[in-house]
Backbone bond lengths (Angstrom), bond angles and torsions (degrees), N, CA, C in turn:
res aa  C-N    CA-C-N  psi(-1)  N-CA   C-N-CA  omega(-1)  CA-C   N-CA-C  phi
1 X - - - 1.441 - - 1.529 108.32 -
2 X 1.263 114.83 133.49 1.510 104.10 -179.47 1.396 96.48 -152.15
3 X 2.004 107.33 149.40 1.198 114.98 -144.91 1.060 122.96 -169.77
4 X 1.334 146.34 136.71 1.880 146.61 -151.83 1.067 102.13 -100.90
5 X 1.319 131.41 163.82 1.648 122.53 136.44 1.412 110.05 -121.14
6 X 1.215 109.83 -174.09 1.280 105.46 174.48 1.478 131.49 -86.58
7 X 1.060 152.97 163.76 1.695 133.76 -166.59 1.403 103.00 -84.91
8 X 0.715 132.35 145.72 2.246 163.12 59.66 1.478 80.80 83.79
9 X 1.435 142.81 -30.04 1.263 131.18 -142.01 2.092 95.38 -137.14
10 X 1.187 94.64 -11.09 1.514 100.08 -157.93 1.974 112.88 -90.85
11 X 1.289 131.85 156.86 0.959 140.14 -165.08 1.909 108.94 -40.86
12 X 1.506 107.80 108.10 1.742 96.75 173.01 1.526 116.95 -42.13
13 X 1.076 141.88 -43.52 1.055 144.09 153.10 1.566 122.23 -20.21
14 X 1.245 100.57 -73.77 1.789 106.76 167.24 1.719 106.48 -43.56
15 X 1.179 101.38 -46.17 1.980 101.75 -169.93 1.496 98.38 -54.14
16 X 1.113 123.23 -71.32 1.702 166.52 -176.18 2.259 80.27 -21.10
17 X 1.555 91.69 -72.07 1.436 111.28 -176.05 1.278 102.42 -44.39
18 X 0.994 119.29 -77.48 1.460 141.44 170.15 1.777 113.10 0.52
19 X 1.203 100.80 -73.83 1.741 137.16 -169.32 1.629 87.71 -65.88
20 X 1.438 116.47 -74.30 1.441 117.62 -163.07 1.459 114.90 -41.34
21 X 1.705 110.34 -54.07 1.646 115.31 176.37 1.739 94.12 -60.53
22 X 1.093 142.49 -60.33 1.673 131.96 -151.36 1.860 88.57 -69.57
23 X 0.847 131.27 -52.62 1.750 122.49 169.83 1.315 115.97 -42.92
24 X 1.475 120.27 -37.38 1.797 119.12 -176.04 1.492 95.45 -73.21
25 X 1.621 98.73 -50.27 1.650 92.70 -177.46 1.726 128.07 -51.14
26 X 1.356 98.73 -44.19 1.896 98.69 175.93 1.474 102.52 -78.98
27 X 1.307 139.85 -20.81 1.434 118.96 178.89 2.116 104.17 -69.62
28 X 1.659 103.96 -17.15 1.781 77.57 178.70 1.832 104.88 -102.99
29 X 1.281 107.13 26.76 1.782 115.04 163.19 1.780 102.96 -71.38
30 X 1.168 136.91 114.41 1.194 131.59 174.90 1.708 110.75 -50.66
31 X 1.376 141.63 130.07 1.403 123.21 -178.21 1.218 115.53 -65.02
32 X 1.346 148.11 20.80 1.375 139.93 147.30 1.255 124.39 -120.42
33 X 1.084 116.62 28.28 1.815 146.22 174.27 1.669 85.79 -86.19
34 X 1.684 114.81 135.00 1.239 101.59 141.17 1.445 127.61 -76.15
35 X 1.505 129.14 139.63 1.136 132.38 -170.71 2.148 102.47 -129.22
36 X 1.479 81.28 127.65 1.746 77.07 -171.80 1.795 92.70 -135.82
37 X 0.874 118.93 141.15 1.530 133.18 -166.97 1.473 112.49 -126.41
38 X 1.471 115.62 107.85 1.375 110.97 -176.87 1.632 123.53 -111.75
39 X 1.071 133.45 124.01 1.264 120.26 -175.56 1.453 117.69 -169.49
40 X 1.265 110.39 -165.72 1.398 131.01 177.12 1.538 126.29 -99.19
41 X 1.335 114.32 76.91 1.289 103.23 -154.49 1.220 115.72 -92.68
42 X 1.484 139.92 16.13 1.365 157.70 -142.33 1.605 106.95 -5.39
43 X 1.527 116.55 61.47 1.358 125.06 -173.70 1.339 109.98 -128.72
44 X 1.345 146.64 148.76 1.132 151.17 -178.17 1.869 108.96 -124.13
45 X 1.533 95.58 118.54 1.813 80.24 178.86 1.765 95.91 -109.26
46 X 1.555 86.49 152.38 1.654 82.22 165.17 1.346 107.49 -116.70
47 X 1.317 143.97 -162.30 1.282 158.26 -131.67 1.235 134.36 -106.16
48 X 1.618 94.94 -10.29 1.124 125.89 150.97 1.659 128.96 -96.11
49 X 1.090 114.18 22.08 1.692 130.75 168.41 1.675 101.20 -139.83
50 X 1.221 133.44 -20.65 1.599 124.19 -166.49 1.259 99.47 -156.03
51 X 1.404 108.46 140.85 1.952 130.22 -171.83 1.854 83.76 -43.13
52 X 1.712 109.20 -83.22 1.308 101.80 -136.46 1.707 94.05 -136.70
53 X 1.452 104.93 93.03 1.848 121.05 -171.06 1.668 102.84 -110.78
54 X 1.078 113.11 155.75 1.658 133.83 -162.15 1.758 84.31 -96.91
55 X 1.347 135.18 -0.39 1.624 110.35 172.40 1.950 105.29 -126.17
56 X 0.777 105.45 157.62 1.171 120.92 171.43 1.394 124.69 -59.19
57 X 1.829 122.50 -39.17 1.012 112.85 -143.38 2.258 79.81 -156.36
58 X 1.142 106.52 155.52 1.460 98.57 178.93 1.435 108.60 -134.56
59 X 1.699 107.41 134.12 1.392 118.56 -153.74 1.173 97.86 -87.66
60 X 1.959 125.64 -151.56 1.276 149.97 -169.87 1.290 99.62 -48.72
61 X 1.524 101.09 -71.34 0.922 122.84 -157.67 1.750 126.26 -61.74
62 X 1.632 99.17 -49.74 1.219 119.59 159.49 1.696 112.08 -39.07
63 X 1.879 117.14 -45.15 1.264 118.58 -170.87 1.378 116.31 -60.72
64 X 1.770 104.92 -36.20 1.528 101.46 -173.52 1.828 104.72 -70.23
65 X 1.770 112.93 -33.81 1.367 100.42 -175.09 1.461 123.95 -53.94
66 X 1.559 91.82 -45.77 1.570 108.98 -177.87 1.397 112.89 -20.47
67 X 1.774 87.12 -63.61 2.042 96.43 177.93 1.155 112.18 -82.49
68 X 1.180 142.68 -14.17 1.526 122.73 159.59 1.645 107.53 -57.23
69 X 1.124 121.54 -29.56 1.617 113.20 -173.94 1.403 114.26 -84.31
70 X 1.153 110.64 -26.32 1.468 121.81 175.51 1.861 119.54 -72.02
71 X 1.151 86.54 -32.57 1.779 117.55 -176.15 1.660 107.99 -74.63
72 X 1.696 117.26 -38.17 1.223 107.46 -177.52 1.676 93.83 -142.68
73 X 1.285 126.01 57.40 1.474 141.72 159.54 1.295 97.19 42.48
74 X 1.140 146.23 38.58 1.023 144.22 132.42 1.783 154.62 -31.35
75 X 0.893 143.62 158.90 1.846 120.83 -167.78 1.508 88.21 -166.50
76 X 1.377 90.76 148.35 1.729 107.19 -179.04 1.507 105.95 -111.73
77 X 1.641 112.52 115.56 1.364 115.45 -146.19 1.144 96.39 -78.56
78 X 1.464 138.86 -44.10 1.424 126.48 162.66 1.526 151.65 -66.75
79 X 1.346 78.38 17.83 1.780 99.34 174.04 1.935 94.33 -108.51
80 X 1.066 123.38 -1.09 1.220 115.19 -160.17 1.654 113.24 -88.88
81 X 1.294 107.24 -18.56 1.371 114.41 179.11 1.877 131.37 -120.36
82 X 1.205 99.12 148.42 1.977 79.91 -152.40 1.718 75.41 -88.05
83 X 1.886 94.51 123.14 1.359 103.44 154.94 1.623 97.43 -130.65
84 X 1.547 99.55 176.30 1.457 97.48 167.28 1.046 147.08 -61.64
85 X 1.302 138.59 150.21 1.696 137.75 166.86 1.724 103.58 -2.46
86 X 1.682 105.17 -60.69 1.503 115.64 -144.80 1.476 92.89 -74.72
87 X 1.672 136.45 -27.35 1.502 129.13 -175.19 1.507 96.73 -96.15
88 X 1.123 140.47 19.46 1.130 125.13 168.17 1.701 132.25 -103.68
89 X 1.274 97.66 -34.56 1.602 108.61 171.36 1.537 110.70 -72.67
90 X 1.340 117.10 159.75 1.256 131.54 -148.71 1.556 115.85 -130.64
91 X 1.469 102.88 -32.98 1.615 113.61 -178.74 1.683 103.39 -152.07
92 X 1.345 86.75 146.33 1.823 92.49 169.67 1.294 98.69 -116.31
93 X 1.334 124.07 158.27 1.740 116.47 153.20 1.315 92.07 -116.11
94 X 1.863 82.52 156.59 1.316 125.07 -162.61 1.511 109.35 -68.25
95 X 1.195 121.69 -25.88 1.349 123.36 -162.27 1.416 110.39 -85.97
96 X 1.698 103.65 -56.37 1.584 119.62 -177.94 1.418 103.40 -84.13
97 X 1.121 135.32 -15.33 1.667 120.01 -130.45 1.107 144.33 -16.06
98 X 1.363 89.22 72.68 1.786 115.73 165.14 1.791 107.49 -89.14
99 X 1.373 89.68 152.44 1.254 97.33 -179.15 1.264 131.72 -123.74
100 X 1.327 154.68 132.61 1.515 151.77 -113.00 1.850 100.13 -176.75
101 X 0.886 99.63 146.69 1.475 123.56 168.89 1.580 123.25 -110.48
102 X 1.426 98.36 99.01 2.088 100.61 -161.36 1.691 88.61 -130.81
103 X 1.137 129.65 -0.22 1.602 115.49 171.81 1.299 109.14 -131.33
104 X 1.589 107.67 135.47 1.066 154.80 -153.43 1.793 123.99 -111.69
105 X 1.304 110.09 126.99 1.918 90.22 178.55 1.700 73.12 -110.61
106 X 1.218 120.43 148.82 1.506 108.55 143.85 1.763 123.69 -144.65
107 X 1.053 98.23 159.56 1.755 93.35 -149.11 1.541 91.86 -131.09
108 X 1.141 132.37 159.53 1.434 146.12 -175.35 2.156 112.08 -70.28
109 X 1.342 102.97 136.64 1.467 76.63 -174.56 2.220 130.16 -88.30
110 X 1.163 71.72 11.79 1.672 89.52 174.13 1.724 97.58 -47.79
111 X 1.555 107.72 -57.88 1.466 124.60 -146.28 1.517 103.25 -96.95
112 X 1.634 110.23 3.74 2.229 98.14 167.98 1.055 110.69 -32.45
113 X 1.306 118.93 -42.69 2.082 104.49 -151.33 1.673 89.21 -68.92
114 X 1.444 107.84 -28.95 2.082 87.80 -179.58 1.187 130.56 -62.15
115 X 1.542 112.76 -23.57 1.505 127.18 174.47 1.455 108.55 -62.07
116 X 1.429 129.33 111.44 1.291 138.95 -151.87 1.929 88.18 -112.28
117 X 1.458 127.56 -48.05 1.217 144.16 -152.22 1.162 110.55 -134.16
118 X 1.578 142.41 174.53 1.369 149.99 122.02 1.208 121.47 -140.15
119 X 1.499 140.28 119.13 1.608 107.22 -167.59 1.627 89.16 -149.86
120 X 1.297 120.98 171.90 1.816 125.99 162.24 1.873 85.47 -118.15
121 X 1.454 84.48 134.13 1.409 115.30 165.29 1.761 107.32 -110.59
122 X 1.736 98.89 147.08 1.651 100.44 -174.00 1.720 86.63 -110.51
123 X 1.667 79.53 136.39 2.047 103.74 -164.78 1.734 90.44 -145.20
124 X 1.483 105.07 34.91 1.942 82.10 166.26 1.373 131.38 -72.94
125 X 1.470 105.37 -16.74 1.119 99.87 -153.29 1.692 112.29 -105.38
126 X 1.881 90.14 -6.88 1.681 94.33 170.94 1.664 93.60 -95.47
127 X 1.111 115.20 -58.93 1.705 96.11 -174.56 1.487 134.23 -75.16
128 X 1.444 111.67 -7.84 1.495 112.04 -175.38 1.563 104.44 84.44
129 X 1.259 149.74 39.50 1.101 107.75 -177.36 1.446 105.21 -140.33
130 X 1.136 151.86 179.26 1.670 144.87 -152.74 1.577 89.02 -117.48
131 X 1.625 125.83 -14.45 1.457 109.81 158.79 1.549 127.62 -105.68
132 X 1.121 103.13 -177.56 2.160 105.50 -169.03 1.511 87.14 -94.74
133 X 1.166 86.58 177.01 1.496 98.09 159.47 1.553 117.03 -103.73
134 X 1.311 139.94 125.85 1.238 155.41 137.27 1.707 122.78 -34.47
135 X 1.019 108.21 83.66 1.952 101.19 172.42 1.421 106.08 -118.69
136 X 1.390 94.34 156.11 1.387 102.41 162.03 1.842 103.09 -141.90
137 X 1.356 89.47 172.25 1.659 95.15 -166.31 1.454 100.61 -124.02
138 X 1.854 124.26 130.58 1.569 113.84 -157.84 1.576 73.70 -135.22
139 X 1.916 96.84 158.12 1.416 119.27 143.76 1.081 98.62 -128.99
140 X 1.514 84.46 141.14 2.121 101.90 -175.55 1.631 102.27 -130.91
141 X 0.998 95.76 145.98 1.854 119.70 -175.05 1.634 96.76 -125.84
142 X 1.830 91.04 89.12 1.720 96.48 -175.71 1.347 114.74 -110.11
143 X 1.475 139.15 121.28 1.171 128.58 165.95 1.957 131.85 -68.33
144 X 1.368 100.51 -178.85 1.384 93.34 -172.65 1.524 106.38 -75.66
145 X 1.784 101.01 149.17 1.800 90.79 -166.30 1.342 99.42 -90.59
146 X 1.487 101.88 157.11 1.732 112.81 -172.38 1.732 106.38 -78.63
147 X 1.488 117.57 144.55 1.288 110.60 178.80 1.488 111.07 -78.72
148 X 1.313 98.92 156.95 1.879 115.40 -175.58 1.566 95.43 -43.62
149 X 1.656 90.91 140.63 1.573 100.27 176.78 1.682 113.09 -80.61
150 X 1.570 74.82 136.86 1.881 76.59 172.34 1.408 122.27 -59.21
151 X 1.440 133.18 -164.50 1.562 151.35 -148.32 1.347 87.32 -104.52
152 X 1.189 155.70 108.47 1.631 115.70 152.44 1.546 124.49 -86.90
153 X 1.263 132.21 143.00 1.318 114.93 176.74 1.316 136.57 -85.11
154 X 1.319 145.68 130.56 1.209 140.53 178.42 1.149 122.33 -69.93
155 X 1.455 107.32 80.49 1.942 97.84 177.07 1.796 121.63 -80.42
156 X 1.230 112.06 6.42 1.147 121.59 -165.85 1.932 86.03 -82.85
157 X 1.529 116.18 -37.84 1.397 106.43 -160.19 1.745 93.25 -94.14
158 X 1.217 97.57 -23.06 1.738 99.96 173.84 1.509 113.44 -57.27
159 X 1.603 110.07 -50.18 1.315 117.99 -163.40 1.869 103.21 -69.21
160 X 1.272 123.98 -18.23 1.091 121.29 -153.72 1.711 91.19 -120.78
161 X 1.283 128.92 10.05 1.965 133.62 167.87 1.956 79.89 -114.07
162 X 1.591 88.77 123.12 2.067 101.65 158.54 1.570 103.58 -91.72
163 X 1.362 118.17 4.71 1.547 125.47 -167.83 1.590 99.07 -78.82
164 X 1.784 105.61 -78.94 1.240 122.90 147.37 1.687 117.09 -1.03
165 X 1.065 97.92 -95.64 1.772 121.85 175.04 1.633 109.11 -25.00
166 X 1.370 96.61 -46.02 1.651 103.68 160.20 1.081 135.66 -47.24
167 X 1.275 99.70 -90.23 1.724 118.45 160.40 1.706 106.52 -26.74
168 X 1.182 120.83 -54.51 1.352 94.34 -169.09 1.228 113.01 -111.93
169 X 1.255 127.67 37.50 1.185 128.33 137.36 1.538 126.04 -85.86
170 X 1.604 107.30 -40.27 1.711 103.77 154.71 1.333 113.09 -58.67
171 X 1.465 130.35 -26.96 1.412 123.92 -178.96 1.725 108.82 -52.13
172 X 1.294 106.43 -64.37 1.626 111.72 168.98 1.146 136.33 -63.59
173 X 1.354 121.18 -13.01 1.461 119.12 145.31 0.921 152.58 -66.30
174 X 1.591 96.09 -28.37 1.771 127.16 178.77 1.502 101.97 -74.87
175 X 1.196 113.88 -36.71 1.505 113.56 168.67 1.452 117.59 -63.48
176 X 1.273 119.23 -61.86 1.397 131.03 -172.89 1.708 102.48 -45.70
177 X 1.407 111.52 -52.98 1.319 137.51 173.05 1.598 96.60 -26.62
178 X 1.594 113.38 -72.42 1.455 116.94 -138.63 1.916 79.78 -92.75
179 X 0.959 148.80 -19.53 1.385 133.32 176.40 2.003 97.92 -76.46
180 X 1.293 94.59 -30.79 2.272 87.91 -178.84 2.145 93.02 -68.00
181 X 1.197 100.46 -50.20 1.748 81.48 177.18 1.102 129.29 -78.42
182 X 1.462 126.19 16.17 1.444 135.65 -163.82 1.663 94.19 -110.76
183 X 1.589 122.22 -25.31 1.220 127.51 -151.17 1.100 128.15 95.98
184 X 1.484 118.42 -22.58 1.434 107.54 -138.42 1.614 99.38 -93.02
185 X 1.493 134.01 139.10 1.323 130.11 167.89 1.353 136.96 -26.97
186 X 1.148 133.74 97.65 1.685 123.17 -164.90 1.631 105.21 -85.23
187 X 1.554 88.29 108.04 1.595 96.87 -175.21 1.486 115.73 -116.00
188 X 1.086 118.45 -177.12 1.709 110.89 -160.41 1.465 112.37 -71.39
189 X 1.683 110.96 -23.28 0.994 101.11 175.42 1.679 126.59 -93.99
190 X 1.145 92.38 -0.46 1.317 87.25 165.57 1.566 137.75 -111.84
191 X 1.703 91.06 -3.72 1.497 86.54 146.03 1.543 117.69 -100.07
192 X 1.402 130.62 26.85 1.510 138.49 129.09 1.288 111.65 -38.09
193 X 1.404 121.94 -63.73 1.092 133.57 -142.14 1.832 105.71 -94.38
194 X 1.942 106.11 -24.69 1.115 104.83 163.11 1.986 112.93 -52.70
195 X 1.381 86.39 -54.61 1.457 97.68 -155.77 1.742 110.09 -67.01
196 X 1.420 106.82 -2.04 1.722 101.01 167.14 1.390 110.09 -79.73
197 X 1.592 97.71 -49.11 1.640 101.40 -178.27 1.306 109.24 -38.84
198 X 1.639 127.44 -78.46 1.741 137.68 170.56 1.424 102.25 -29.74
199 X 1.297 127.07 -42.92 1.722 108.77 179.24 1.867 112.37 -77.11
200 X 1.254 126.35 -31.07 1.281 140.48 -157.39 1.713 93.56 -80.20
201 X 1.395 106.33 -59.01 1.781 115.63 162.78 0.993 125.89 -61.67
202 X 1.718 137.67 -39.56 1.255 130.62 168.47 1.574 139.05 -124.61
203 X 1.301 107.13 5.72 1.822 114.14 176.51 1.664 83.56 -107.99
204 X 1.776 102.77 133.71 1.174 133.75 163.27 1.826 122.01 -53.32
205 X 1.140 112.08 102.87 1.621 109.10 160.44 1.484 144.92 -59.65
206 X 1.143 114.79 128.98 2.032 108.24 -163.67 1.157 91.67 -78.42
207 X 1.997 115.81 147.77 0.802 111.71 -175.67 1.432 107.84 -103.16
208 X 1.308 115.97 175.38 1.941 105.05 -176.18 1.397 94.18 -73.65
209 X 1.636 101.11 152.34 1.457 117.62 162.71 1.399 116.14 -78.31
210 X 1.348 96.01 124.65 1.549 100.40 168.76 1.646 122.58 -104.70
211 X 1.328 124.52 127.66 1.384 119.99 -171.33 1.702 107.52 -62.07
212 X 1.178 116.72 131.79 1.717 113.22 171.32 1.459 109.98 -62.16
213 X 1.340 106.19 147.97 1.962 117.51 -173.80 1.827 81.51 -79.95
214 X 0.952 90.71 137.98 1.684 117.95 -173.95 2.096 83.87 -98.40
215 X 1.267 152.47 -35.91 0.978 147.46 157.21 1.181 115.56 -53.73
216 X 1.346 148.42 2.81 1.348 148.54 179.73 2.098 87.95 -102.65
217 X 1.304 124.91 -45.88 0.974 133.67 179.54 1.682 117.83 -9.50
218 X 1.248 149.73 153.77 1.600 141.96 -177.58 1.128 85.90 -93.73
219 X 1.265 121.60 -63.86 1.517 105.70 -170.83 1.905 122.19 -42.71
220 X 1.148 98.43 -50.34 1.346 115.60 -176.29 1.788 105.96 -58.14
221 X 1.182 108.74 -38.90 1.685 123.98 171.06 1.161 120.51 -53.49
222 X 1.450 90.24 -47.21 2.075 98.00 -174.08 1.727 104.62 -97.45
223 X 1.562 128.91 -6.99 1.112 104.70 166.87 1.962 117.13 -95.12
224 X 1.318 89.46 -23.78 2.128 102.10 164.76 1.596 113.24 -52.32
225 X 1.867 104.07 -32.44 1.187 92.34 178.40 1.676 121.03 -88.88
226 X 1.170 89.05 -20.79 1.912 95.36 -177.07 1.742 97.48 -76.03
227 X 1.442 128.85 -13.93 1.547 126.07 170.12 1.641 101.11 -67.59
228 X 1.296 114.62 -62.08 1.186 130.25 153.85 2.217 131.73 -4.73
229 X 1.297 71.34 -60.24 1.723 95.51 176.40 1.899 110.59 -73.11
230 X 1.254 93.64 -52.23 1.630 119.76 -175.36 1.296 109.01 -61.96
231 X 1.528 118.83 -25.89 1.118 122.19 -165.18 1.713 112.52 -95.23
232 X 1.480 108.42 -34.03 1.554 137.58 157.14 1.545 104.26 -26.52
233 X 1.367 88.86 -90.46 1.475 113.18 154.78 1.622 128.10 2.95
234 X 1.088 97.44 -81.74 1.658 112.79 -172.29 1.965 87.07 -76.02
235 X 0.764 148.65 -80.77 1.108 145.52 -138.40 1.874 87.44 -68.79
236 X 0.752 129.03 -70.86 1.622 115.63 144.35 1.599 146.24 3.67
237 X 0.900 105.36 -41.54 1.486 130.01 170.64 1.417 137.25 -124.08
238 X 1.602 98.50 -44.40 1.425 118.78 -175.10 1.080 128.28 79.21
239 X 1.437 129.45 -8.90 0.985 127.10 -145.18 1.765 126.07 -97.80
240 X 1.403 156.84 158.23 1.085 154.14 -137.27 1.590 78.87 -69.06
241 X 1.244 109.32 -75.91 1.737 119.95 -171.87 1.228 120.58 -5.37
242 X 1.523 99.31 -69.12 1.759 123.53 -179.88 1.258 111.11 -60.64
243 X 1.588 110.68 -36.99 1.608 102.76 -177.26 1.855 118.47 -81.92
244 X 1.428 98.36 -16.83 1.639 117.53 163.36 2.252 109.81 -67.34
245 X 1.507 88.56 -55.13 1.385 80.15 155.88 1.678 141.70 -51.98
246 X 1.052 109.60 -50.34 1.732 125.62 177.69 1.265 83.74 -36.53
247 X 1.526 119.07 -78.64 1.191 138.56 -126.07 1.226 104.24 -50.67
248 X 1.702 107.26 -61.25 1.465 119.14 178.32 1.333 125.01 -57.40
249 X 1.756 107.78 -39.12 2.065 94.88 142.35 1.075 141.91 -19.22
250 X 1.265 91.80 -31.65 1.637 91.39 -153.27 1.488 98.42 -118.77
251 X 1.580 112.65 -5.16 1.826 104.79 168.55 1.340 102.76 -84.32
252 X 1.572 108.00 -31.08 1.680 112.06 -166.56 1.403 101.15 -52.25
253 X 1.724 120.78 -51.01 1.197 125.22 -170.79 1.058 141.35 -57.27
254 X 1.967 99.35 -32.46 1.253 118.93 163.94 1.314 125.30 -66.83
255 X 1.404 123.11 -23.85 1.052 120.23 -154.14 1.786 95.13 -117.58
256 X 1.666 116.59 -12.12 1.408 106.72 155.72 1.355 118.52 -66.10
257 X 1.609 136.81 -9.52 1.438 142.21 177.12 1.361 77.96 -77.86
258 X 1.000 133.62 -100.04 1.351 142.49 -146.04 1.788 119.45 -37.31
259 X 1.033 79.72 -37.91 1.760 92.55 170.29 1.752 120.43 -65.39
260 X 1.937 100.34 -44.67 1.121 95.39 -164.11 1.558 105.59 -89.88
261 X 1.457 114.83 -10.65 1.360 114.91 169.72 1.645 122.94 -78.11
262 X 1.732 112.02 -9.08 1.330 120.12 146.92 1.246 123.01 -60.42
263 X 1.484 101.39 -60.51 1.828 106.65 -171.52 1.668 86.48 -55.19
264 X 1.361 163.79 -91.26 0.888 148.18 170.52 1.653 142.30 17.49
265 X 1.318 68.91 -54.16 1.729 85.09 161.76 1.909 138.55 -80.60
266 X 1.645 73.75 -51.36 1.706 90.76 145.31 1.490 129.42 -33.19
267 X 1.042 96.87 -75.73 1.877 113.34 165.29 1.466 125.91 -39.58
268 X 1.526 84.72 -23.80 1.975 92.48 -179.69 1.590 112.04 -79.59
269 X 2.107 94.67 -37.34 1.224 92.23 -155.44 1.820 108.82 -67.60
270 X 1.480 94.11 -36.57 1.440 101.54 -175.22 1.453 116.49 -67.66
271 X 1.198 131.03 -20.99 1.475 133.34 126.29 1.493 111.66 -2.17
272 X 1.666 102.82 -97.56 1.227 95.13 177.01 1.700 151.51 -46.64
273 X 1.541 79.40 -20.64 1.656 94.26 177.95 1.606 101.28 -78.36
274 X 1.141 126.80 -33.09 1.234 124.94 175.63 1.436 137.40 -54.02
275 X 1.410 85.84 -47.98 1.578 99.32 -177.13 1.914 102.08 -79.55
276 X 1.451 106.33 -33.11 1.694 104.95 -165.16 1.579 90.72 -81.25
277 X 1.193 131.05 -11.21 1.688 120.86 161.20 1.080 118.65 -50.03
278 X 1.908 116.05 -48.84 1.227 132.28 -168.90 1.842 109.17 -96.23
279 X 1.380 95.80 9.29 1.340 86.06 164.36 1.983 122.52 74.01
280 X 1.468 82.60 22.93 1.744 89.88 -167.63 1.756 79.70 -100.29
281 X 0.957 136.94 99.03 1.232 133.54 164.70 1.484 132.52 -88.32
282 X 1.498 109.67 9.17 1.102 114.26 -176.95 1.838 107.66 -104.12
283 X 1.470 89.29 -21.85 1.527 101.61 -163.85 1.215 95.97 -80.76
284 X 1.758 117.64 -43.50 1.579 112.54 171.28 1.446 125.01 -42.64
285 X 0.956 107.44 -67.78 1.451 128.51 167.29 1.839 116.59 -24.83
286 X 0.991 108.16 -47.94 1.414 133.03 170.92 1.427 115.89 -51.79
287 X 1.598 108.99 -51.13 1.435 126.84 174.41 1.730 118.37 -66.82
288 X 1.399 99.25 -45.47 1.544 113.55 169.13 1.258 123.57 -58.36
289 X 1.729 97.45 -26.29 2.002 91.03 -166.40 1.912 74.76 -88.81
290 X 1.393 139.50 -50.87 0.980 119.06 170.12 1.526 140.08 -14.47
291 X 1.038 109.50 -48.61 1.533 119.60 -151.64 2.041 81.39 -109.78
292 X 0.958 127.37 -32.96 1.823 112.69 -174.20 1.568 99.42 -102.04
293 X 1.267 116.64 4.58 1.703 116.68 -177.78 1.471 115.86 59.76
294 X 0.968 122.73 8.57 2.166 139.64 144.67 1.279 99.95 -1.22
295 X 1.168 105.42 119.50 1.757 105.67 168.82 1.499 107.33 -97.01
296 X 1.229 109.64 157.01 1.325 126.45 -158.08 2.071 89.00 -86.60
297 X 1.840 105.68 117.09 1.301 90.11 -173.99 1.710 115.93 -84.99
298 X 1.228 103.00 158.12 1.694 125.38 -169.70 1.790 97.59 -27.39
299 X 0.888 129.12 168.04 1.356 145.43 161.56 1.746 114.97 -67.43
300 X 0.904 141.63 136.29 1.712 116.19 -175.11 1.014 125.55 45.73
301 X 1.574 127.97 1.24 1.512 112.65 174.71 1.355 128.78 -83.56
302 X 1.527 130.30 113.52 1.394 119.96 -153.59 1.459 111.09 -113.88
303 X 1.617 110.39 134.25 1.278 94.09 -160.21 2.077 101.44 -97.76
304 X 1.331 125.31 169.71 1.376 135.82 -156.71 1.150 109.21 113.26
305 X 1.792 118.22 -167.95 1.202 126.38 -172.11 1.790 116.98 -61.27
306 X 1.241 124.07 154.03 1.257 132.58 140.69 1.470 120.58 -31.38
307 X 1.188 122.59 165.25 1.305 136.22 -171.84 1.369 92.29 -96.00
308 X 1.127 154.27 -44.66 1.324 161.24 173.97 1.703 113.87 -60.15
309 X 1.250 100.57 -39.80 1.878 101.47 161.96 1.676 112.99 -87.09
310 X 1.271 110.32 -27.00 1.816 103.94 -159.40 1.363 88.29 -33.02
């Protein structure tokens, strides 16, 4: 995925915009897809958001990344390794030439151990451009990818519309119907084939679950904004105070993710207790492989001895 933002200087709104679309975008990355995001993020972290960054102190922009990385476990692969001053910055401008660190690879943190490297290489003079290049170097241990998920149907909302139930029962007759005046033999498989059509046309499909952005959250709103305020502030004043302030912004904030992805959890567990009261044990089960990431086991695969030991 690769991707701009807007500059350090540019409408909060645009940032705000910015963040929300790159969040829609990684919520439709499946979570065991590698997902690596490359770009220009005109953000500066300092040292207190990333192991080992070329600035001291981390701006606007940097603030919203901060919590995007925190928000979807994320890591900025070139902050990850202690190199020097000189491999760390990313862009000079032309005018001042000062130099800043605003591009970013960042990759999910399931997959660190693949991050082998991260470095900025200086390429002005083959590409023209006022930034380095950013690489990093991965080994990946990838399996075979699963094919697109099928449709599933909702008969629970089917079973409970007599409208539905209608419709596609004339659906399969009308078929059966026009193969009895056609001649043709009505055989099992083809009223199989009636009865997909009537389900494909009239029983409702579940849609995938999507996890809610825990950053849309009020809590999460009103403590981004008090980082926000704090951050005004210190760049404002300068002073030890303000920069004692930021700070605690920015634990509060962290640690409202963390909280609300508990209470979250919470909610799951009692879920399960709910449903396994009532004896729905399949639905529990469902929630559990949810919440521990349980893979759904093989079809026929039985676990014990080999056929060669039984």
């Amino acid at each position: 995925m690769s991707v701009y933002s807007p500059t350090n200087v540019a409408l909060i709104e645009e940032v705000e915009r910015f963040y929300d679309d790159l969040r829609t975008a990684i919520h439709h990355v499946p979570a065991h897809n590698f997902l690596i995001i490359l770009g220009d993020f005109n953000a500066r972290l300092g040292p207190e958001d990333a192991p080992f960054t070329y600035h001291t102190n981390t701006n606007r922009n940097g603030e919203h990344l901060a919590a995007l990385l925190t928000e979807h476990e994320l890591l900025a692969a070139n902050t990850l390794f202690r190199k020097r001053m000189g491999k760390r910055w990313t862009f000079q401008d032309r005018a001042t030439s000062m130099r800043r660190q605003l591009d970013y690879i960042l990759v999910r943190r399931k997959w660190r151990k693949s991050i082998l490297n991260a470095e900025s290489y200086s390429t002005f003079d083959s590409v023209g451009s006022d930034h380095r290049v950013v690489a990093a170097r991965l080994r990946l241990s990838l399996r075979v990818p699963k094919s697109a998920p099928r449709a599933r149907p909702d008969w629970e909302a089917f079973a409970g519309s007599p409208e539905l139930q209608t419709n596609y029962t004339a659906e399969v007759r009308g078929r059966l119907h026009l193969l009895a005046e056609e001649g043709e033999p009505t055989t099992y498989e083809r009223f199989l084939s009636a009865s997909e059509e009537a389900t494909r046309k009239w029983v409702p499909t579940k849609g995938r679950h999507r996890a809610s952005s825990r950053s849309k959250h009020p809590e999460v709103v009103r403590a981004r904004t008090r980082v926000e305020e704090a951050r005004r502030s210190f760049e404002r004043e300068g002073t030890a105070e303000s920069q004692e302030e930021l700070n605690g912004a920015k634990r509060q904030l962290f640690s409202t993710y963390d909280r609300i992805k508990g209470e979250e959890l919470m909610e799951k567990v009692k879920k399960v207790e709910t449903v396994h009261g009532e004896r729905r044990y399949k639905e529990s089960w469902k929630v559990i492989n949810e919440m521990s990431g349980r893979k759904r086991p093989r079809e026929g695969q039985l676990a014990g001895c080999s056929q060669r030991r039984g």
